[in-house]
C-alpha positions as CSV (number, residue, x, y, z in Angstrom):
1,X,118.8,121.0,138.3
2,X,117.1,121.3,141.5
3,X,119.5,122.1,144.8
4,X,119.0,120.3,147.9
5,X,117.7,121.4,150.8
6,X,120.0,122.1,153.9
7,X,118.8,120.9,157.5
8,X,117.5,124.9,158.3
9,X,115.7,124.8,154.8
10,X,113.5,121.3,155.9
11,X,111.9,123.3,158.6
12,X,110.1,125.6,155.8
13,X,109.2,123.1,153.1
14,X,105.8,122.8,151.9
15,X,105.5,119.3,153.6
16,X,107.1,120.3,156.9
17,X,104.5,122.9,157.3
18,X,101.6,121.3,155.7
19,X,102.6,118.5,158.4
20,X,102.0,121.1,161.0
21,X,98.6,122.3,159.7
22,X,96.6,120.0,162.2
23,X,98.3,121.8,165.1
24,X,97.6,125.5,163.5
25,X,93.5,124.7,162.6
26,X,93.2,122.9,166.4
27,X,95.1,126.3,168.1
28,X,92.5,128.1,165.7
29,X,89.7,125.7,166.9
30,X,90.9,127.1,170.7
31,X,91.0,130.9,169.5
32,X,87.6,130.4,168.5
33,X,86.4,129.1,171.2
34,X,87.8,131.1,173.8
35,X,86.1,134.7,171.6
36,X,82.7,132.7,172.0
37,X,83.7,132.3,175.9
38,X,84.5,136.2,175.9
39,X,80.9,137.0,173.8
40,X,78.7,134.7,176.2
41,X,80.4,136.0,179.3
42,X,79.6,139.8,178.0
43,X,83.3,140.5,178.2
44,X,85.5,142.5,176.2
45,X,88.4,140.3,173.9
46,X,91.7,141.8,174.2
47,X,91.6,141.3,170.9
48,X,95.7,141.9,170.4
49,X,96.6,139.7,173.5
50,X,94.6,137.0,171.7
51,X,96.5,137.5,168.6
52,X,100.0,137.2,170.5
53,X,99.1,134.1,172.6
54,X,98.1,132.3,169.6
55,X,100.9,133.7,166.9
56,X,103.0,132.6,170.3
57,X,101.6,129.3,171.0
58,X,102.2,128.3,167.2
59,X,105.6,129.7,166.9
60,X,106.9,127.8,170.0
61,X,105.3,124.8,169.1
62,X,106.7,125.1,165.5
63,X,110.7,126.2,166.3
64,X,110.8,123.9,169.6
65,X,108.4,121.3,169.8
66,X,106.2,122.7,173.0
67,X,104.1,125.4,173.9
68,X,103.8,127.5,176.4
69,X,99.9,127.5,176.2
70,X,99.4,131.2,176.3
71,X,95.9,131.2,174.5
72,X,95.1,129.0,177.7
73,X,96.0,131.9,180.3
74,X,93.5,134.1,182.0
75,X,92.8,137.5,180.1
76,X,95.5,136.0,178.1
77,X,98.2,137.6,179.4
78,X,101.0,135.4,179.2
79,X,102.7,136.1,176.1
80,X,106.0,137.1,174.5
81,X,104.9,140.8,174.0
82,X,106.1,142.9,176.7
83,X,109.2,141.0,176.2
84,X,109.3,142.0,172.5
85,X,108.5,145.4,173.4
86,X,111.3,146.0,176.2
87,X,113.7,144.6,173.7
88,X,112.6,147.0,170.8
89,X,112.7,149.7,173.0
90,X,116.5,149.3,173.8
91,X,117.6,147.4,170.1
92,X,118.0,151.1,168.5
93,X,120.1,152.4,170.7
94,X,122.0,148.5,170.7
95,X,122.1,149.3,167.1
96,X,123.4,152.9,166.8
97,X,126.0,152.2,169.5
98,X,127.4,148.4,169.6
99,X,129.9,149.1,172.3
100,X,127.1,149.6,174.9
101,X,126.2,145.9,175.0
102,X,129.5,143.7,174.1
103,X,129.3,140.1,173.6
104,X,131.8,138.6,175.5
């Protein structure tokens, strides 16, 4: 007997994602692009703000339904990263000791 899928579980099935597929290859298409920009400009590819502009781009347009267009940014350096990184830096120490940060 096969279960249904709740609302959250719709946003992972294989046609939801193959759905999105067009928007992944064209954001790919851009990634390309913008490395053959970086190799005829003689410059060097921050090649891990690349990867975070684009795993960003596709994210946010996936969970929300708009981008931020980081992969479009000079030197790409719009992206969730330093974000991510101040929050790891302090989620430890939220972990080991809950009462520092209450939810009210």
């Amino acid at each position: 007997m096969r279960a249904h899928l709740s609302n959250e579980d719709r946003s992972f099935s294989k046609k939801t994602v193959g759905d999105f597929e067009w928007y992944v290859r064209e954001q790919v298409d851009y990634f390309c692009a913008r490395i053959i920009e970086y190799k005829t400009d003689g410059r060097i590819l921050p090649i891990n703000k690349i990867w975070n502009a684009f795993a960003g781009d596709v994210i946010t347009q996936y969970s929300f339904g708009f981008s931020y267009k980081h992969l479009q940014s000079v030197g790409f350096k719009e992206t969730f990263h330093d974000a991510f990184m101040a929050v790891s830096e302090f989620g430890h120490i939220a972990l080991q000791f809950p009462w520092i940060t209450p939810v009210r």
